[in-house]
VMD Tcl script that builds the backbone (N, CA, C; Angstrom):
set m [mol new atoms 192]
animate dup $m
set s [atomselect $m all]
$s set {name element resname resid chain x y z} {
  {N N UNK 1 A 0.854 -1.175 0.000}
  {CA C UNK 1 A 0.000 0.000 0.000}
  {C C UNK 1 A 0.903 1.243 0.000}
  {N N UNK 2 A 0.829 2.281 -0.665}
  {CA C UNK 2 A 1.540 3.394 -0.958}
  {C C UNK 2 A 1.526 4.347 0.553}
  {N N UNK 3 A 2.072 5.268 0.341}
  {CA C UNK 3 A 1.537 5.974 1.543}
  {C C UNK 3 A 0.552 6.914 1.295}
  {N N UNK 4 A 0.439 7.380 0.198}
  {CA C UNK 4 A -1.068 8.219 -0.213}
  {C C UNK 4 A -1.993 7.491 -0.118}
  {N N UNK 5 A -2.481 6.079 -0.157}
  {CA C UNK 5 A -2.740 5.344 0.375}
  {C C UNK 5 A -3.413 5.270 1.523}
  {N N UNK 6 A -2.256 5.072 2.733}
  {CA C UNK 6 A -2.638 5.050 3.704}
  {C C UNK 6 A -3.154 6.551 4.316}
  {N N UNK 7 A -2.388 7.326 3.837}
  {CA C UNK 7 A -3.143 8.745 4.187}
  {C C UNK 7 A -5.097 8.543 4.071}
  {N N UNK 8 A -5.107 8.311 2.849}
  {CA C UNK 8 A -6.537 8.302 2.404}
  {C C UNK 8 A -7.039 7.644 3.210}
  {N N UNK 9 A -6.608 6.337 3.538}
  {CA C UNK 9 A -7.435 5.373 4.506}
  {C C UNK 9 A -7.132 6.222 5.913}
  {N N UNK 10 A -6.584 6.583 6.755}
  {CA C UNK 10 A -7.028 6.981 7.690}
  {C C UNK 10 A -7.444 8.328 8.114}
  {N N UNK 11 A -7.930 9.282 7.129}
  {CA C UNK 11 A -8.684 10.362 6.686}
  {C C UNK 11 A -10.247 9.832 6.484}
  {N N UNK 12 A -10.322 8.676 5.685}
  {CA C UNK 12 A -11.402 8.014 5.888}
  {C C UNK 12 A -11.606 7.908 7.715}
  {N N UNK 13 A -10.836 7.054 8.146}
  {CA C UNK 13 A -11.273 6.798 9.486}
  {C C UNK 13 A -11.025 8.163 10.715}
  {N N UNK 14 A -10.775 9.205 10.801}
  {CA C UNK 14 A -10.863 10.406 11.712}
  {C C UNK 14 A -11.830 11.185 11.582}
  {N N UNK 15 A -12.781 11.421 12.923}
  {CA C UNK 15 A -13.718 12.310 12.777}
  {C C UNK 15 A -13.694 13.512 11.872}
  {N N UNK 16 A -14.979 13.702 11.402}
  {CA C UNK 16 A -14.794 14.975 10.459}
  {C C UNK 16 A -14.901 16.322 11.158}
  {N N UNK 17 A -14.698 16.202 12.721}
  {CA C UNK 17 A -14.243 17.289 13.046}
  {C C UNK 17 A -12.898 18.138 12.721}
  {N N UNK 18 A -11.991 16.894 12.470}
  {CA C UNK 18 A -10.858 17.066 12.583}
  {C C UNK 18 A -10.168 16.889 10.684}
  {N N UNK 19 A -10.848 16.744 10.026}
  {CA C UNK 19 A -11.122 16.828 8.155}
  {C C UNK 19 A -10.677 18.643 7.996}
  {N N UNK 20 A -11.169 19.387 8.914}
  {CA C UNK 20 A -10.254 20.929 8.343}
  {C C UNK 20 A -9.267 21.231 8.924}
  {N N UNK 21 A -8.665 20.412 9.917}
  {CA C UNK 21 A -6.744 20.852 10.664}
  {C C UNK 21 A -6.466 19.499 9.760}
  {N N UNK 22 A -7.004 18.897 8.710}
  {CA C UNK 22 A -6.005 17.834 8.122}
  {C C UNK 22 A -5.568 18.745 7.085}
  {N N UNK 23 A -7.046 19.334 6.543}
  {CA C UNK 23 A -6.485 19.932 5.288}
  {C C UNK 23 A -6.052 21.257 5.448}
  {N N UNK 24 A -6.089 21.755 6.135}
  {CA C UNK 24 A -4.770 22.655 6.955}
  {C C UNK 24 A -3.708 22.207 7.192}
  {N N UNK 25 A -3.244 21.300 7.201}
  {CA C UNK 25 A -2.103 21.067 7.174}
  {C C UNK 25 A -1.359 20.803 5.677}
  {N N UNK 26 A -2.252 19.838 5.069}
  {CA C UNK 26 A -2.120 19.781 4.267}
  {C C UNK 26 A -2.004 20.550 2.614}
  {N N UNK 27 A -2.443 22.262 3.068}
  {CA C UNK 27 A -2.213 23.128 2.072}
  {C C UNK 27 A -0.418 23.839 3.004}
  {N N UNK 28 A -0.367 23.724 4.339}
  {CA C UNK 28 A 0.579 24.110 4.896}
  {C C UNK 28 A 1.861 23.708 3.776}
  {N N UNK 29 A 1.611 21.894 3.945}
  {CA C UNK 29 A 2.941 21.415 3.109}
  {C C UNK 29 A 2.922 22.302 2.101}
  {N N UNK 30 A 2.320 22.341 1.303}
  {CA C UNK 30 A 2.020 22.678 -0.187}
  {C C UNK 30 A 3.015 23.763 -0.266}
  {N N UNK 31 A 2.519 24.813 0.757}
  {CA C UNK 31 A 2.934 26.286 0.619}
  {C C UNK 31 A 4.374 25.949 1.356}
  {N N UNK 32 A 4.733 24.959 1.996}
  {CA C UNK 32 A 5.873 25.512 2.668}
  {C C UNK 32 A 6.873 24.735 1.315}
  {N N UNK 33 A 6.675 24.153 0.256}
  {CA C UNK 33 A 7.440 23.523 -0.569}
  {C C UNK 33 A 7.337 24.459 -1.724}
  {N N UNK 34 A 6.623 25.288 -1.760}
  {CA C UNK 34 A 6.704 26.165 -2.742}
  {C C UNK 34 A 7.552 27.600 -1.852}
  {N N UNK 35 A 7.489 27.714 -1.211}
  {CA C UNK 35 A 8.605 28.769 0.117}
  {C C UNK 35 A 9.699 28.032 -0.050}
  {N N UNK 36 A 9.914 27.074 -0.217}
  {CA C UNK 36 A 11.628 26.446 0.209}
  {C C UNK 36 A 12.277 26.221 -1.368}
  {N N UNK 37 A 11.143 26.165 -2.536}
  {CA C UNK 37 A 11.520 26.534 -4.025}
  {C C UNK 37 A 12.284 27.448 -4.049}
  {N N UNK 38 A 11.120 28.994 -3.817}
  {CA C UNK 38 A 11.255 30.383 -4.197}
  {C C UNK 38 A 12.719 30.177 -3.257}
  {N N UNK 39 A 12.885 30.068 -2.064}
  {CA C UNK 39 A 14.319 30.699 -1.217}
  {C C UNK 39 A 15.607 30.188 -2.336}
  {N N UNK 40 A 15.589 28.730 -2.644}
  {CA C UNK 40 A 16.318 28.033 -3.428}
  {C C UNK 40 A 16.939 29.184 -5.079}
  {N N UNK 41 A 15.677 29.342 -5.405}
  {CA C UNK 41 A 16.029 30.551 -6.132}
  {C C UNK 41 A 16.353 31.597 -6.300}
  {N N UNK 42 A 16.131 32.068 -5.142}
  {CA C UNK 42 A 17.089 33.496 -4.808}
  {C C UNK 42 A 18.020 33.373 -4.492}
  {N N UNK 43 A 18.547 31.954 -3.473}
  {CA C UNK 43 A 20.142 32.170 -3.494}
  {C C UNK 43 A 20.778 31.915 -4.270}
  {N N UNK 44 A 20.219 31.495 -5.629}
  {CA C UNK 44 A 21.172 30.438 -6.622}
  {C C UNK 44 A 21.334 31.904 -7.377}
  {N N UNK 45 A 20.331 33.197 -7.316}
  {CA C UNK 45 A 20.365 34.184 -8.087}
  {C C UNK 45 A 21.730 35.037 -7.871}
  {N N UNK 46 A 22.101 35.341 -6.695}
  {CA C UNK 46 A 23.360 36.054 -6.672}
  {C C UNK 46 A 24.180 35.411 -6.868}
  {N N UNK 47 A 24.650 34.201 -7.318}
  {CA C UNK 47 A 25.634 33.192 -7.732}
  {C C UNK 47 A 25.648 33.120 -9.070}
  {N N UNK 48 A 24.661 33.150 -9.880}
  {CA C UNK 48 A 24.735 33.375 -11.708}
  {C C UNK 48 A 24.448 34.757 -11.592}
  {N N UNK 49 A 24.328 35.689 -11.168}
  {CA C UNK 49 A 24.420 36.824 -11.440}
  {C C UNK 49 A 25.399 37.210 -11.947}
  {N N UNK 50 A 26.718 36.278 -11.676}
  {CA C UNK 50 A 28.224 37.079 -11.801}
  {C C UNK 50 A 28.569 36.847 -13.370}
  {N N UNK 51 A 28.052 35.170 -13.622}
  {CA C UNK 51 A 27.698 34.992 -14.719}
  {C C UNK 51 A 27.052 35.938 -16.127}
  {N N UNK 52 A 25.975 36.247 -15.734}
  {CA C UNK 52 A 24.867 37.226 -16.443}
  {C C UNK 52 A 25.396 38.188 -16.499}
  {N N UNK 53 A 26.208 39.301 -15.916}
  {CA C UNK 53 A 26.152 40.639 -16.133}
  {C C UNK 53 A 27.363 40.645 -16.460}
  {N N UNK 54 A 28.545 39.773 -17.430}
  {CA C UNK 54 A 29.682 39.827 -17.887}
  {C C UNK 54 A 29.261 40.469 -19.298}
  {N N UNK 55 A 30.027 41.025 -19.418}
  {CA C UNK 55 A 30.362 41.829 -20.955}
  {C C UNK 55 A 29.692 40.683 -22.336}
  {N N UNK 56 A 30.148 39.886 -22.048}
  {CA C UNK 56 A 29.857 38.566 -23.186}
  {C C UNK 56 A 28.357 38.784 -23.252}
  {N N UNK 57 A 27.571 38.163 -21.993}
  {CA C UNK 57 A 26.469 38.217 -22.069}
  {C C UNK 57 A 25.786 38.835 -22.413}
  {N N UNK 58 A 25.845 40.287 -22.222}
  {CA C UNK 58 A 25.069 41.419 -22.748}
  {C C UNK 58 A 25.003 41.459 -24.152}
  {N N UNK 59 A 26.264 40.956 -24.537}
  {CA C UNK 59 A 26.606 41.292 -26.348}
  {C C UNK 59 A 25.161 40.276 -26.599}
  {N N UNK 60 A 25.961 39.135 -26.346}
  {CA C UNK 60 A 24.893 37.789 -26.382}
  {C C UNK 60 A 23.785 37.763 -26.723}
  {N N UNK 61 A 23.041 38.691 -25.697}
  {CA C UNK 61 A 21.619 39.157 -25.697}
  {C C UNK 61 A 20.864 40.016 -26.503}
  {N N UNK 62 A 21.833 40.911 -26.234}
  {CA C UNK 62 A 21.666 42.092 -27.040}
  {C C UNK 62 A 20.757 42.805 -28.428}
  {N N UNK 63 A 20.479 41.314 -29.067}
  {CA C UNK 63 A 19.414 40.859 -29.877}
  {C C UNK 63 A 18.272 40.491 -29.984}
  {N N UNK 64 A 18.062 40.072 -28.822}
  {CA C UNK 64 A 16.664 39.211 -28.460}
  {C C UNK 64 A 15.760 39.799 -27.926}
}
mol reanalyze $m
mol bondsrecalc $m
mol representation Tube
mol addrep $m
């Protein structure tokens, strides 16, 4: 059995009081994996930056 799977099955079995702190949590992940993307990308940004703004590049571009 997968673990999405078992998620499902015991979502089936927990009161449905407790069905909106699941899916509260469950948009939590969502957003915190799309937060730990975006950070990923900003630090990788000042690292090719040094890349990008060389003389070459600009020529490079310069067309497009």
């Amino acid at each position: 059995m997968s673990n999405k799977e078992k998620i499902i099955q015991e979502l089936e079995q927990i009161p449905d009081i407790f069905l909106d702190e699941a899916l509260d949590f469950i948009r939590y992940l969502k957003t915190k994996t799309l937060h730990e993307r975006l950070e990923t990308v900003i630090a990788s940004e000042s690292l090719l930056q040094k890349d990008w703004l060389r003389p070459e590049e600009e020529i490079a571009w310069q067309n497009l």
